[in-house]
C-alpha positions in Angstrom: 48.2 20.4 -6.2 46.4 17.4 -5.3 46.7 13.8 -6.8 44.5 12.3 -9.6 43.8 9.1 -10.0 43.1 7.8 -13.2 40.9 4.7 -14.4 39.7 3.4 -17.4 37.2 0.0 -19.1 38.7 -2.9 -19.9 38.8 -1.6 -24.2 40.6 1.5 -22.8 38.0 3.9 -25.0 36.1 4.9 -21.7 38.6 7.1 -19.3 38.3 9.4 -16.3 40.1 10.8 -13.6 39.1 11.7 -9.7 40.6 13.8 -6.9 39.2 11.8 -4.4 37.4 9.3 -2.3 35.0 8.6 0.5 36.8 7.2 3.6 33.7 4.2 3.3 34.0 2.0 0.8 31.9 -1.3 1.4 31.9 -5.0 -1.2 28.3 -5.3 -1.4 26.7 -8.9 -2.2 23.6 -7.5 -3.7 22.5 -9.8 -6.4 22.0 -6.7 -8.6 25.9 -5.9 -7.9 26.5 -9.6 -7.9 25.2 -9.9 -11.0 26.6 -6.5 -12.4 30.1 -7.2 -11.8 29.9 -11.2 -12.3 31.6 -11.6 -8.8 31.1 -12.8 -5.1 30.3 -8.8 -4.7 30.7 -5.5 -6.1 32.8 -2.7 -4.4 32.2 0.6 -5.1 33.7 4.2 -3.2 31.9 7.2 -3.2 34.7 10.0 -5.5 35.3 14.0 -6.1 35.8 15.6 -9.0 34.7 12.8 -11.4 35.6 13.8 -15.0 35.2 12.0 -18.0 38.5 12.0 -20.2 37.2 9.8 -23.0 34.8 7.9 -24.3 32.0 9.0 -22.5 29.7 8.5 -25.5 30.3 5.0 -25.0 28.7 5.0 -21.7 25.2 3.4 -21.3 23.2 3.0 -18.3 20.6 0.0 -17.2 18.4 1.6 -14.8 16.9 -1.4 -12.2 13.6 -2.0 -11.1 14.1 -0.2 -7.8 15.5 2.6 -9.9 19.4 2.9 -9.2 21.3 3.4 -12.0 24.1 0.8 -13.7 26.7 2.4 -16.0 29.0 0.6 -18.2 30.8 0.7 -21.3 28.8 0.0 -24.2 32.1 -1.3 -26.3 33.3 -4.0 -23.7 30.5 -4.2 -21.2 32.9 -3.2 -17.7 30.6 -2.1 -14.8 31.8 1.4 -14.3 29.3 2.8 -11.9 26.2 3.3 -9.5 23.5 5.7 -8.8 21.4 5.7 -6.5 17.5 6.4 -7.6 17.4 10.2 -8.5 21.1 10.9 -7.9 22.0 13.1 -10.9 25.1 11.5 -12.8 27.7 13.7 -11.1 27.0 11.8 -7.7 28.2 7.9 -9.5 30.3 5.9 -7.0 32.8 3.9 -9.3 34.1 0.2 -8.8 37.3 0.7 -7.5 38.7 -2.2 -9.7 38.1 0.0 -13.0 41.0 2.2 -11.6 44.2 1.6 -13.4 46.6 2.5 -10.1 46.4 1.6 -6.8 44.4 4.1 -4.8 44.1 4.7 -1.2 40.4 3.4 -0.5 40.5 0.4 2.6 37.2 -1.6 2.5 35.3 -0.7 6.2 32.5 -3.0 5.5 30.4 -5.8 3.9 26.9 -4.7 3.1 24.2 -6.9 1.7 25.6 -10.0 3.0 22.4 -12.2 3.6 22.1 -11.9 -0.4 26.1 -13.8 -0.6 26.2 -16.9 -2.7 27.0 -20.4 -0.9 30.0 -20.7 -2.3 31.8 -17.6 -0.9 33.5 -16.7 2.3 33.4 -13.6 4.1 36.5 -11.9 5.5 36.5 -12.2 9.3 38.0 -8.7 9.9 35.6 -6.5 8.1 32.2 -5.8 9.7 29.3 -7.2 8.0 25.7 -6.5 7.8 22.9 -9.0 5.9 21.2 -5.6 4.4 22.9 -1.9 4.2 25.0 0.1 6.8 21.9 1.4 8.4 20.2 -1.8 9.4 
């Protein structure tokens, strides 16, 4: 049997579980993630086997101008997740500080980095790039 990993908002009335994760997880300085997350960044990892254990009525989404998708919890406002445009809602990548354990995901890059504010620093030993992975 393989380990789930639990996570939850921050009003605990939004929960959900996973199998698994994407070996790339990248903090991306987007202002759209920048902005969702009120941080330097937002990191998100790709997961299997998302299920909802609670409160998914409370989730609402905000869909951007360039069509990805923000969820969050409509009780306490925590960022929850991302779509791409036109990925159905099984295919959300979840920020990995919504999890409520540690869980084995290792940041392999910094994507969207031209967008940073002034004020932060970027790590030295993770590869950056000033748009997406593919630049």
């Amino acid at each position: 049997m393989s380990k789930v990993y639990t996570g939850s908002c921050l009003c605990g009335g939004v929960k959900f579980s996973v199998s698994g994760f994407s070996e790339k997880a990248a903090n991306c300085y987007c202002s759209m993630c920048r902005k969702f997350h009120g941080a330097a960044f937002g990191t998100l990892v790709d997961v299997t086997d998302l299920h909802w254990l609670s409160g998914e009525h409370l989730l609402k989404e905000f869909v951007a101008p360039n069509g990805t998708v923000r969820t969050f919890c409509s009780q306490c406002g925590s960022s929850l997740g991302f779509r791409v445009r036109g990925a159905e809602s099984s295919d959300m990548e979840l920020a990995i500080a919504a999890f409520d354990e540690d869980i084995p995901v290792k940041i392999d890059a910094q994507i969207y980095t031209a967008y940073k504010p002034n004020w932060c620093e970027l790590p030295s030993n993770v590869p950056a790039f000033a748009e997406g992975r593919n630049e």
